[in-house]
N, CA, C and O atoms as a Tinker XYZ file with bonds, in Angstrom:
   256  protein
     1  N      0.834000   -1.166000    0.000000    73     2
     2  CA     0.000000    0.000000    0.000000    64     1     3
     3  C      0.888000    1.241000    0.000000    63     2     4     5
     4  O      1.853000    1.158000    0.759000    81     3
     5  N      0.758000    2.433000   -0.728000    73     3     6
     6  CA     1.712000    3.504000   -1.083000    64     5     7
     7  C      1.381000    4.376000    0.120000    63     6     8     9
     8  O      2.314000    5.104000    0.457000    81     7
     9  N     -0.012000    4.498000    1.028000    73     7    10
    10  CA     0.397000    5.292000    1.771000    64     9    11
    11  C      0.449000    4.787000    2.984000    63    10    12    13
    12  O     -0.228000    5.245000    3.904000    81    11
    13  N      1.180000    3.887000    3.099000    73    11    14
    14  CA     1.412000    2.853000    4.216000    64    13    15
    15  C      3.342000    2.847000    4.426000    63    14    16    17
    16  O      3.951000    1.875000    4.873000    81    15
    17  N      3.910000    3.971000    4.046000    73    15    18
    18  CA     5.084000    3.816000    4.071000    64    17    19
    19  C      6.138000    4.595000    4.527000    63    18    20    21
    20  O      7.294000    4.405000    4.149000    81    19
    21  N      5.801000    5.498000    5.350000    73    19    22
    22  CA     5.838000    6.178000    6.020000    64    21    23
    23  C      6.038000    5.661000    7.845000    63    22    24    25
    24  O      5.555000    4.536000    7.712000    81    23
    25  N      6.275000    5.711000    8.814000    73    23    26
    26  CA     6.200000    4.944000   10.409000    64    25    27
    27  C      5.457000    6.143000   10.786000    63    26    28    29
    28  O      4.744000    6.052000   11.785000    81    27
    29  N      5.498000    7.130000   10.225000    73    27    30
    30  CA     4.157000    8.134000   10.425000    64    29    31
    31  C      3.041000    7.463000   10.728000    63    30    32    33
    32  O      2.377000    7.204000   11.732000    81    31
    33  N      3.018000    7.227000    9.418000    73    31    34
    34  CA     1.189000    7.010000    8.809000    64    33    35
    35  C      0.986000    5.672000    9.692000    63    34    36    37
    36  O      0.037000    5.695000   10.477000    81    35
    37  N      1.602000    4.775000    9.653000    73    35    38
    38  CA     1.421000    3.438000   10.407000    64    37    39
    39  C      1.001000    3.975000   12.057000    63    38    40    41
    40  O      0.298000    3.217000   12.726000    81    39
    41  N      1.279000    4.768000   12.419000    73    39    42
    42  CA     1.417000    5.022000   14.008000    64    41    43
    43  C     -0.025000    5.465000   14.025000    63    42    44    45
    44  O     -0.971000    5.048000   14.693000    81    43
    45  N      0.058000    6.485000   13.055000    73    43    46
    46  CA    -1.818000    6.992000   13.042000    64    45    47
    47  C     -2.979000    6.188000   12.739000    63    46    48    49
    48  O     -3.953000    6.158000   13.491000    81    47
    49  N     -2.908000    5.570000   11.718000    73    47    50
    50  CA    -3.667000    4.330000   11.629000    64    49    51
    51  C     -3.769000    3.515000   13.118000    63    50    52    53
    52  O     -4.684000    3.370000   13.928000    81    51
    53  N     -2.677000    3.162000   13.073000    73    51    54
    54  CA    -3.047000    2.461000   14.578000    64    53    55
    55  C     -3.812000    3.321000   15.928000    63    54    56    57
    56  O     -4.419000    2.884000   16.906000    81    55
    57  N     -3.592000    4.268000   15.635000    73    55    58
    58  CA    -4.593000    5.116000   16.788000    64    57    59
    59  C     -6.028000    5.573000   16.347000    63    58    60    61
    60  O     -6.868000    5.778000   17.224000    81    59
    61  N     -6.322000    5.731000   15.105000    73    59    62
    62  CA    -7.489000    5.472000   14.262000    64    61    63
    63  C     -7.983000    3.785000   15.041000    63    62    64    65
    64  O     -8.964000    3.636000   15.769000    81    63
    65  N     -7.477000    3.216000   14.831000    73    63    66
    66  CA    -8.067000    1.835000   14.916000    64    65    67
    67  C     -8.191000    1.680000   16.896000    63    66    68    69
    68  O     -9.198000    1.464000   17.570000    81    67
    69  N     -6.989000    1.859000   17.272000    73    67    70
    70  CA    -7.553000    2.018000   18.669000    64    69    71
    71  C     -9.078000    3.331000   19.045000    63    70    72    73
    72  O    -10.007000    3.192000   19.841000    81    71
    73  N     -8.798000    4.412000   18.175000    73    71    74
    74  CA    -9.630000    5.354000   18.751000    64    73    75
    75  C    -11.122000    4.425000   18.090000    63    74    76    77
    76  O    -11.753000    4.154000   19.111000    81    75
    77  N    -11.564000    4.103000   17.402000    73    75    78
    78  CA   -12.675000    3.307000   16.654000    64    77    79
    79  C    -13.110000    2.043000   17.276000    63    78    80    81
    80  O    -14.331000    1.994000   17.422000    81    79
    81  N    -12.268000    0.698000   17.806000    73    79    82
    82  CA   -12.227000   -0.137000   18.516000    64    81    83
    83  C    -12.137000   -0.266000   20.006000    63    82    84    85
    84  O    -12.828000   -1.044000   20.663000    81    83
    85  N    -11.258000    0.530000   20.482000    73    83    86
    86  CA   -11.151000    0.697000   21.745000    64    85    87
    87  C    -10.090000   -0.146000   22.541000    63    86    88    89
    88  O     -9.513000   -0.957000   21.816000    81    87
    89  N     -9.866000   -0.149000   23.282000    73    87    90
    90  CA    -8.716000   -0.596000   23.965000    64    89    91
    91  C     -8.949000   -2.190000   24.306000    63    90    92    93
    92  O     -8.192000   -3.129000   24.552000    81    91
    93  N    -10.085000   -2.060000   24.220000    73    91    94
    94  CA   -10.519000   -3.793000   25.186000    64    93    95
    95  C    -11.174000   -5.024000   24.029000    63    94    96    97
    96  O    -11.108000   -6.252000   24.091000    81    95
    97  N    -11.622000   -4.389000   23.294000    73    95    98
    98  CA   -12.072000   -5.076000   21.894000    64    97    99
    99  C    -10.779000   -5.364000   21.216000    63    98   100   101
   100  O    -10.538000   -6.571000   21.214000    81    99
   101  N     -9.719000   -4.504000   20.542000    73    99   102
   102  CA    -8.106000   -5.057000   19.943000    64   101   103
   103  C     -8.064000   -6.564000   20.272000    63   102   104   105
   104  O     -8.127000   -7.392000   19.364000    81   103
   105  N     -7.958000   -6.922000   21.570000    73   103   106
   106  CA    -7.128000   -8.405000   22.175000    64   105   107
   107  C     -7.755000   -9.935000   21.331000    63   106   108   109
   108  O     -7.259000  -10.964000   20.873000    81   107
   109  N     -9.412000   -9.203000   21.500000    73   107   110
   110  CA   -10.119000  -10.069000   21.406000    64   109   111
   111  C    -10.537000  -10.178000   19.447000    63   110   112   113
   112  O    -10.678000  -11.260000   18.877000    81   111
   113  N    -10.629000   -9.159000   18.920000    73   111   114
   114  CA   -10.294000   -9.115000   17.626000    64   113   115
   115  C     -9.151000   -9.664000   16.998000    63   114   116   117
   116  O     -9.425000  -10.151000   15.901000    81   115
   117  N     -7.945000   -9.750000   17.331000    73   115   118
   118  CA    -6.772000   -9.723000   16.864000    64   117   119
   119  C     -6.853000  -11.369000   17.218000    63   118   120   121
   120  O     -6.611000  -12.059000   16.228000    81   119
   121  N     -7.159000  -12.151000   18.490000    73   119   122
   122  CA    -7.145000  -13.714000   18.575000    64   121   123
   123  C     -8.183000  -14.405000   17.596000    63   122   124   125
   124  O     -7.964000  -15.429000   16.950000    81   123
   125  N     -9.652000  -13.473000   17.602000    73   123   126
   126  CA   -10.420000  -14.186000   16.511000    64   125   127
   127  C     -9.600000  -14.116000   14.990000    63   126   128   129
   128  O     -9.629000  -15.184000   14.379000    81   127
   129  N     -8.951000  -13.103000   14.386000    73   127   130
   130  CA    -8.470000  -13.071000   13.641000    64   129   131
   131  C     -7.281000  -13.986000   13.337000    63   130   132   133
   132  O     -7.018000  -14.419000   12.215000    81   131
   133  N     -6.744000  -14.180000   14.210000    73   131   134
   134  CA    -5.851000  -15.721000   14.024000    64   133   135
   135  C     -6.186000  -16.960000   13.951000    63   134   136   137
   136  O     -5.585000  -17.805000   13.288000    81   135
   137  N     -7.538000  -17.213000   14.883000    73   135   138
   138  CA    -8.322000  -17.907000   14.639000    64   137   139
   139  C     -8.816000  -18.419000   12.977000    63   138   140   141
   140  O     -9.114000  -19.493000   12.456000    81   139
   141  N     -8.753000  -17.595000   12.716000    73   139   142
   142  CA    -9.912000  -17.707000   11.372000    64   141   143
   143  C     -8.502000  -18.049000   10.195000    63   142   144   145
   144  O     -8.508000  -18.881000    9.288000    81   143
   145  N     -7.358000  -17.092000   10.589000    73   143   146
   146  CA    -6.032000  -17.770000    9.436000    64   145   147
   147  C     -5.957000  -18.924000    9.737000    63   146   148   149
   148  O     -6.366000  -19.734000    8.905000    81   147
   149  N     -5.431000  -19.402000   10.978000    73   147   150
   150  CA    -5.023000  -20.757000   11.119000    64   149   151
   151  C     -6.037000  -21.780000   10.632000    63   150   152   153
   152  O     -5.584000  -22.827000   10.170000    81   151
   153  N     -7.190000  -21.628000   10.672000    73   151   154
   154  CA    -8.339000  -22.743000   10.450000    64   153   155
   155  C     -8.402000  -22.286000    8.494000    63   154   156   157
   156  O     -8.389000  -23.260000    7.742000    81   155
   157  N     -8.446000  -21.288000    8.031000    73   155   158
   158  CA    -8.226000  -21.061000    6.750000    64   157   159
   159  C     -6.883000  -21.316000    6.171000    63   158   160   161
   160  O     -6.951000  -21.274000    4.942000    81   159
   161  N     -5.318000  -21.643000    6.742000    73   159   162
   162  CA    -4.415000  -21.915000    6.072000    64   161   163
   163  C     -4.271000  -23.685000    6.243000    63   162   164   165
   164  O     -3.624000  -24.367000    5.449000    81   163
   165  N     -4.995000  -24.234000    7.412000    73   163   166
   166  CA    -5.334000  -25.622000    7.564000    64   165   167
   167  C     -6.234000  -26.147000    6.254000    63   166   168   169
   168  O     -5.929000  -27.104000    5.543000    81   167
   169  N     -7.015000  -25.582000    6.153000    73   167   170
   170  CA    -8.147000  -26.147000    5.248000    64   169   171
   171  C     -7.389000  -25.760000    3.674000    63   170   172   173
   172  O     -8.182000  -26.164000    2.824000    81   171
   173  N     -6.147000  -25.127000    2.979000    73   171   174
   174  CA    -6.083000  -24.691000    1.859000    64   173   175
   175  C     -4.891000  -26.063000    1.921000    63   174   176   177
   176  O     -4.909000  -26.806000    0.940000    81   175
   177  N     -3.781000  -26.418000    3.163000    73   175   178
   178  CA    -3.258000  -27.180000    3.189000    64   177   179
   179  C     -3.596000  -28.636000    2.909000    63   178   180   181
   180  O     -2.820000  -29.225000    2.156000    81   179
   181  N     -4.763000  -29.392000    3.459000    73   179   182
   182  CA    -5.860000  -30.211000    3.481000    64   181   183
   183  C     -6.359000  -30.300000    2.051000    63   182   184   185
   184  O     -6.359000  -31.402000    1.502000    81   183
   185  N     -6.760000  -29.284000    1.444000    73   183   186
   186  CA    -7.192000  -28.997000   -0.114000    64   185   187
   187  C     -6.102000  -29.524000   -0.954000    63   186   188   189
   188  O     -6.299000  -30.488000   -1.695000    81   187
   189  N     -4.840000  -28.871000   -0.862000    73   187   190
   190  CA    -3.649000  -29.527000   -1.596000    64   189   191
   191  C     -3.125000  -31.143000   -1.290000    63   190   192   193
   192  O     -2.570000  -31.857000   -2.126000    81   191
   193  N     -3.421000  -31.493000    0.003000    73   191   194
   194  CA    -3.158000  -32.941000   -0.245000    64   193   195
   195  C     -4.340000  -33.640000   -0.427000    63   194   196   197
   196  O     -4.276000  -34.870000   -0.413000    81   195
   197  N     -5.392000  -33.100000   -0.592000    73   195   198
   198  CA    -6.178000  -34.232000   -1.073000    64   197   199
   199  C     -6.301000  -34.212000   -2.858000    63   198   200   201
   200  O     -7.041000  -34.919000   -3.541000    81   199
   201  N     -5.447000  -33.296000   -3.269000    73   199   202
   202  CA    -5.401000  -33.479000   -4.936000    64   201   203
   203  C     -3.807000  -33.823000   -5.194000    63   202   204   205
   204  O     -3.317000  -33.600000   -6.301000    81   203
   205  N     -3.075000  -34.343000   -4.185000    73   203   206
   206  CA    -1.857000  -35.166000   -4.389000    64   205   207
   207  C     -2.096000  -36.520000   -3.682000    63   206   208   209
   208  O     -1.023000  -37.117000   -3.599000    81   207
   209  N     -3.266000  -37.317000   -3.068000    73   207   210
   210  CA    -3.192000  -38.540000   -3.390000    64   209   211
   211  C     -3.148000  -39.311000   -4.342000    63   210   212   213
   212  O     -4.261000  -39.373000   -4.864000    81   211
   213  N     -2.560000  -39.813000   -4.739000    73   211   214
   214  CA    -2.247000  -40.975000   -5.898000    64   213   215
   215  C     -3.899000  -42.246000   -5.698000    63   214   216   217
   216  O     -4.373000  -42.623000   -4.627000    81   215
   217  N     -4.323000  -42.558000   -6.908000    73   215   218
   218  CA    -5.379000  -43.186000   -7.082000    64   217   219
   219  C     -4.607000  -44.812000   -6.577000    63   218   220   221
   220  O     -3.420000  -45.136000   -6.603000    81   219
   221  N     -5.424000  -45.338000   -6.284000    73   219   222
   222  CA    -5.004000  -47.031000   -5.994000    64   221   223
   223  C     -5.395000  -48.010000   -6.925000    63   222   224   225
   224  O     -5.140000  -49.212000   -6.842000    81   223
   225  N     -6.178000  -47.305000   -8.033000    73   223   226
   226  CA    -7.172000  -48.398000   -9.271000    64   225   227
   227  C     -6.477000  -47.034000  -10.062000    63   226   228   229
   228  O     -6.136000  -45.919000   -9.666000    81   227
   229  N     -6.461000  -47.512000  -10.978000    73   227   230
   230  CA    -6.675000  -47.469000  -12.875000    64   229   231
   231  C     -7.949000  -46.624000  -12.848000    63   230   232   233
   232  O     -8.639000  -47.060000  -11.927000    81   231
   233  N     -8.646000  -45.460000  -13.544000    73   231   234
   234  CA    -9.234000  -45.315000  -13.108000    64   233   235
   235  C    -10.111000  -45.627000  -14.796000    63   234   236   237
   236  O    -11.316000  -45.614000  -15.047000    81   235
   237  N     -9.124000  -45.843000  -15.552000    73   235   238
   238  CA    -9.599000  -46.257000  -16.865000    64   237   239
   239  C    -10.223000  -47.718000  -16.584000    63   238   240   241
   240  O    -10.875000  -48.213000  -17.503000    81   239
   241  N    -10.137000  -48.139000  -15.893000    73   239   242
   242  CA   -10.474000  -49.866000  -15.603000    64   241   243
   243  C    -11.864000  -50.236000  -14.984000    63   242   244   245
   244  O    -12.418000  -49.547000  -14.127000    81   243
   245  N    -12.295000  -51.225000  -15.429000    73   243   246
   246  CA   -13.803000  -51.168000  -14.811000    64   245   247
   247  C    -13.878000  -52.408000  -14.219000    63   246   248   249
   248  O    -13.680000  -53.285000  -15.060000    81   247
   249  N    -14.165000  -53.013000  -12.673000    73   247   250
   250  CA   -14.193000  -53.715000  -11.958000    64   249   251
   251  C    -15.680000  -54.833000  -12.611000    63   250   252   253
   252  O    -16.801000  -54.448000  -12.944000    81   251
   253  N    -15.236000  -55.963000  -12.605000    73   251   254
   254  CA   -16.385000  -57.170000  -12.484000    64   253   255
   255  C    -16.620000  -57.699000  -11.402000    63   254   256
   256  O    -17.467000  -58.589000  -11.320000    81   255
């Protein structure tokens, strides 16, 4: 972000976000928010190995 580059602008934002949220809401925002990566970088991980199991049949082959 271009106006994110500055330790200015970062400091103000963050007091924007405290002044808007409040001091006691942050803790509890910021754990749900990890919450929700970890269970979303689990499930994209999970996604990729279940399209690298290897088949156990032929799948061209038709069972009698």
């Amino acid at each position: 972000m271009p106006f994110l580059r500055e330790p200015s602008h970062i400091l103000l934002l963050l007091i924007v976000v405290v002044i808007l949220f409040g001091a006691k809401r942050l803790p509890d925002s910021a754990r749900s928010l990890g919450k929700s990566m970890r269970i979303f970088k689990s499930e994209m991980k999970e996604m990729k190995e279940d399209g690298k199991k290897p088949e156990d049949k032929d799948p061209g082959s038709v069972e009698k």
